[in-house]
C-alpha positions as CSV (number, residue, x, y, z in Angstrom):
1,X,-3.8,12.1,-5.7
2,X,-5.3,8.3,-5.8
3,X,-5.5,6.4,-3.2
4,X,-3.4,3.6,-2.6
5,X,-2.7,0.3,-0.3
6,X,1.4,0.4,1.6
7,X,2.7,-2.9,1.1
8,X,2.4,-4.3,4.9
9,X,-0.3,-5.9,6.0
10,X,-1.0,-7.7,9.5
11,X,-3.5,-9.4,11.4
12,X,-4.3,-11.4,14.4
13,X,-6.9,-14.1,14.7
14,X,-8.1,-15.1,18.4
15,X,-8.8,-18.6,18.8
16,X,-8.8,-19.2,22.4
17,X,-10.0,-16.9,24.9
18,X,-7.8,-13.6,24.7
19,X,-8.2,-10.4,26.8
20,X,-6.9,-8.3,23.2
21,X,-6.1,-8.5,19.4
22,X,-2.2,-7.3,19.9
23,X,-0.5,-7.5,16.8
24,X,2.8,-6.0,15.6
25,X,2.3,-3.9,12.4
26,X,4.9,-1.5,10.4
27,X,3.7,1.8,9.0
28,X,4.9,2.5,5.9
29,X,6.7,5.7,5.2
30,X,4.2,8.3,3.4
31,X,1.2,6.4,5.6
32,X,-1.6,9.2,5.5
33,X,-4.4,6.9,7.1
34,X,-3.9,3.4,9.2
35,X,-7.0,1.8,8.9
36,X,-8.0,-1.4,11.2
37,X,-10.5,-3.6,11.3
38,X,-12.2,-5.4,14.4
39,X,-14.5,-8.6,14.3
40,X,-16.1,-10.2,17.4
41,X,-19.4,-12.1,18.8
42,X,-22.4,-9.5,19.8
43,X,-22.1,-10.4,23.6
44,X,-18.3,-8.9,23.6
45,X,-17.2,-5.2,23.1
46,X,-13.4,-3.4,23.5
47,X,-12.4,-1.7,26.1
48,X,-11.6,2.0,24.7
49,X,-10.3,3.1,21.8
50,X,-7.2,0.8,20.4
51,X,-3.8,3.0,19.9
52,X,-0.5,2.6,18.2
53,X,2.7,3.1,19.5
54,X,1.0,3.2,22.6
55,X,0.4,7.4,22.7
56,X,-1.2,7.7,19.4
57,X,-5.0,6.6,19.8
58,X,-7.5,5.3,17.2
59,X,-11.1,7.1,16.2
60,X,-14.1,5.2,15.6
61,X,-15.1,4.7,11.9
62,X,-18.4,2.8,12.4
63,X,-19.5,0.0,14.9
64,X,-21.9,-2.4,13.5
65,X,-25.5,-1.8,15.7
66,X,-28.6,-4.1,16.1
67,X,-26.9,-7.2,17.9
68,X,-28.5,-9.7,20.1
69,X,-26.6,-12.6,21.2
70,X,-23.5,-14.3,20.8
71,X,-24.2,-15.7,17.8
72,X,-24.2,-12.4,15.9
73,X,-21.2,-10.6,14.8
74,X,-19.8,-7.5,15.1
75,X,-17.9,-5.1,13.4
76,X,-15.6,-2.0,13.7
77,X,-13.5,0.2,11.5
78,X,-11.1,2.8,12.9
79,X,-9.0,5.5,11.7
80,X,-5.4,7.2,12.5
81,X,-4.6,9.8,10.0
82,X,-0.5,10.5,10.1
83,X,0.6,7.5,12.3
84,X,4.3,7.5,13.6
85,X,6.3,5.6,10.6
86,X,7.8,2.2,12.7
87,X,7.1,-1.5,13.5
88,X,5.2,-1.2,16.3
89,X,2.4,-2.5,18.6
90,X,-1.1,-2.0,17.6
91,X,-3.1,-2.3,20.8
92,X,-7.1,-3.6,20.8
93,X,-8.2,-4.1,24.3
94,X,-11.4,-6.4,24.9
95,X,-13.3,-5.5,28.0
96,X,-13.4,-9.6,28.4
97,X,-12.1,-12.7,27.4
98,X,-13.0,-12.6,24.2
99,X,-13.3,-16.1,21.3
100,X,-13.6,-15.9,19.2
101,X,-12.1,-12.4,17.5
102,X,-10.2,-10.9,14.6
103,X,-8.2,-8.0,14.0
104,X,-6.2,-6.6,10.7
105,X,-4.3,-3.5,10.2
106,X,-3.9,-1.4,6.6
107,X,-2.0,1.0,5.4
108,X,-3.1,3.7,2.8
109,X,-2.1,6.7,1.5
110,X,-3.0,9.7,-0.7
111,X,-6.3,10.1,2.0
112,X,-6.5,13.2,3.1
113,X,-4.6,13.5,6.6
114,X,-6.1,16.3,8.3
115,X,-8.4,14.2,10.6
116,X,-10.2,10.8,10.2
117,X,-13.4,12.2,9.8
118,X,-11.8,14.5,6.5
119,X,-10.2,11.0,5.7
120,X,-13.2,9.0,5.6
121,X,-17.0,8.4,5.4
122,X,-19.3,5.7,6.8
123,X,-21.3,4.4,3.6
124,X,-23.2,1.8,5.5
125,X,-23.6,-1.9,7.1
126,X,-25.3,-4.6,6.8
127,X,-25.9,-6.5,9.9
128,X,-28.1,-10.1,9.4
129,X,-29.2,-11.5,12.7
130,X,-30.3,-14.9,10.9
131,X,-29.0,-16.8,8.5
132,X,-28.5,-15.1,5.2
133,X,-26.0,-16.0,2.8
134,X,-25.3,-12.6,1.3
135,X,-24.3,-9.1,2.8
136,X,-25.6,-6.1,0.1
137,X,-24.6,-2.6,-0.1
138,X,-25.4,0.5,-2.0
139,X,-21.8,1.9,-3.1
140,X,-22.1,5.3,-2.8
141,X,-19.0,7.3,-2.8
142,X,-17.3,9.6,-4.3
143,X,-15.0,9.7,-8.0
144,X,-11.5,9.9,-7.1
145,X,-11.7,8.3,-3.9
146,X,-11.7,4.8,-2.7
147,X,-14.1,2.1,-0.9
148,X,-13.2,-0.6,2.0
149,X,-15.6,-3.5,2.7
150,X,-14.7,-6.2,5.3
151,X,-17.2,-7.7,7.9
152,X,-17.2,-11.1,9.5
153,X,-19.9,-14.1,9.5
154,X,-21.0,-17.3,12.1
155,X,-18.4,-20.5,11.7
156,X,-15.9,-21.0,9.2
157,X,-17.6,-23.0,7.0
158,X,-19.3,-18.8,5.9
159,X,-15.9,-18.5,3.8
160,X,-14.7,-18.4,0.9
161,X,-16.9,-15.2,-0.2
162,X,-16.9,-13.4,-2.8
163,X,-18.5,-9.9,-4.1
164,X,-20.3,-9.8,-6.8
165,X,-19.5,-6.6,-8.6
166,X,-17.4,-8.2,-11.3
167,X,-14.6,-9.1,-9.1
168,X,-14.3,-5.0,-9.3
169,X,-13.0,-5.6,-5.6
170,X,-9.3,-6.5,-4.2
171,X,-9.8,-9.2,-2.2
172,X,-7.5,-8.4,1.0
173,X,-8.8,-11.5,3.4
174,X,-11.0,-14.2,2.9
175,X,-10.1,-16.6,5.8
176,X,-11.3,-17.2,9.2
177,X,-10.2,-17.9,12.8
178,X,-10.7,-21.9,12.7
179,X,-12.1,-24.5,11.6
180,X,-15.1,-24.4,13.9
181,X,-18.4,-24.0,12.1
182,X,-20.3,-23.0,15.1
183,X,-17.5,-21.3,17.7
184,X,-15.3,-19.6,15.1
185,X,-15.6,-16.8,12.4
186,X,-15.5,-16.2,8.8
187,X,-13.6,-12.6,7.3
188,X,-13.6,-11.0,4.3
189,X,-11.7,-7.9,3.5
190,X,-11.8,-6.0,0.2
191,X,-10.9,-2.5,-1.3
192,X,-11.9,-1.1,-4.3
193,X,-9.5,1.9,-5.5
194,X,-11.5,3.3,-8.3
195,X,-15.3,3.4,-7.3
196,X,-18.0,1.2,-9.3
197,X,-21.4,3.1,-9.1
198,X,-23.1,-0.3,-8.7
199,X,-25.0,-2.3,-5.8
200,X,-22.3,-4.3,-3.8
201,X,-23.2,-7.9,-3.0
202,X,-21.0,-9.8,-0.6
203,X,-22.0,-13.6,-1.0
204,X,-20.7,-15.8,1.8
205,X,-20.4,-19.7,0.9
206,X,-23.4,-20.6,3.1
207,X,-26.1,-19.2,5.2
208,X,-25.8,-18.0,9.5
209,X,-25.5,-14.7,10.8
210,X,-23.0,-12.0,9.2
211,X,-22.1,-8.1,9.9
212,X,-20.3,-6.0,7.4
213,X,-19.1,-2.2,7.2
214,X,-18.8,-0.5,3.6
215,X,-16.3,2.7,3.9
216,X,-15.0,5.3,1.9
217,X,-11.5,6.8,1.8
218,X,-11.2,10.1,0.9
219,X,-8.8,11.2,-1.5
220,X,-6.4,14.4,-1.1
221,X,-7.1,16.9,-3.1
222,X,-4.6,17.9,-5.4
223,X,-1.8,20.8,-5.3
224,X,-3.2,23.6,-7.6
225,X,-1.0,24.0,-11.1
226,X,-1.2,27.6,-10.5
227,X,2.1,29.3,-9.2
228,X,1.9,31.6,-6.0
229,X,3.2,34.7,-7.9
230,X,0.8,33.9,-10.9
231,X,-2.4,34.0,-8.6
232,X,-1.1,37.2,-7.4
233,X,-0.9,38.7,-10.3
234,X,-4.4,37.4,-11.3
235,X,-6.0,39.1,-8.1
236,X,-4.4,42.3,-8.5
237,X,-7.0,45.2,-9.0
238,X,-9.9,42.8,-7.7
239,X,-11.2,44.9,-4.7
């Protein structure tokens, strides 16, 4: 079964100081994995593990590590396999007052849904504490399944980026929280639904400080073709 994007996105960009990312989101019906992603600057963190429809709580993907000050960026992905199909509050608790911040929520399905960590795989990140202009990546992966790529970078004068893999990518957000190039953010999103065993450059418009994360969605593996009474049949006198 391929992998494939539900047809609601949301997100929330933080501006002003904000104590969370909030956002309203709807879950599409056949939603195996709701995927989010969470930028901020390296002196902040969240506080816990973000949830949806308040009881139904989020797993870590990948934090980006190695960050100094707050003029680096971080980055997290996390996973819900299953969510409960409604519109909805998805809830991302900062453990201060956080500016500036961003947070977008994605629906997929076809992933396998037994747990997040059957659903996907950390590829890797690339986290550049001094101005760099691009973000590369190995692509790693799996045929079949999918790959996510979003990250954030220092001032929105960092965006518009692009990745350099032939466009191969589905650009999801290329934006950023305002028009600050010094106490806002740049973010780019992108999935890529049929894998490209290539190197993956991310190159931002300029050069400052940038963290992204490169996932993989695992796809479902498909139903056998073989009937139940035919594999039976097959097995009888195998001892």
């Amino acid at each position: 079964m391929p992998v494939t994007r539900g047809a609601t996105v949301s997100n929330r960009k933080i501006t002003e100081n904000a104590t969370d990312a909030n956002h309203a989101h709807t879950v599409d019906a056949s939603t195996t994995l709701l995927l989010i992603l969470v930028t901020y600057r390296g002196n902040e963190s969240l506080n816990g593990a973000p949830n949806w429809n308040t009881t139904e709580d989020f797993t870590l993907i990948h934090k980006t590590t190695g960050h100094i000050d707050s003029s680096d960026m971080v980055a997290e992905f996390w996973g819900l396999v299953s969510p409960t199909v409604k519109t909805d509050t998805v809830a991302i608790d900062f453990l201060t007052a956080t500016n500036p911040a961003f947070a977008c929520s994605l629906n997929y399905l076809g992933t396998e849904a037994a747990s997040v960590a059957a659903a996907t795989n950390f590829l890797s990140q690339d986290v550049n504490l001094s101005g760099t202009s691009q973000a590369v990546h190995a692509s790693g992966g799996s045929a079949g399944n999918a790959l996510i790529m979003g990250g954030a970078a220092n001032g929105q004068d960092m965006t518009p980026a692009t990745q350099s893999v032939g466009d191969s990518f589905t650009e999801i957000f290329d934006t950023e929280t305002g028009p600050s190039n010094t106490a806002d953010q740049g973010i780019w999103v992108g999935e890529l639904l049929s894998l490209v065993p290539s190197a993956i450059t991310l190159d931002w418009v300029t050069s400052d400080e940038n963290s992204t994360i490169l996932i993989e969605l695992v796809a479902a593996a498909a139903a056998s073709s073989i009937p139940v009474i035919q594999r039976h049949r097959m097995n009888i006198g195998v001892r």
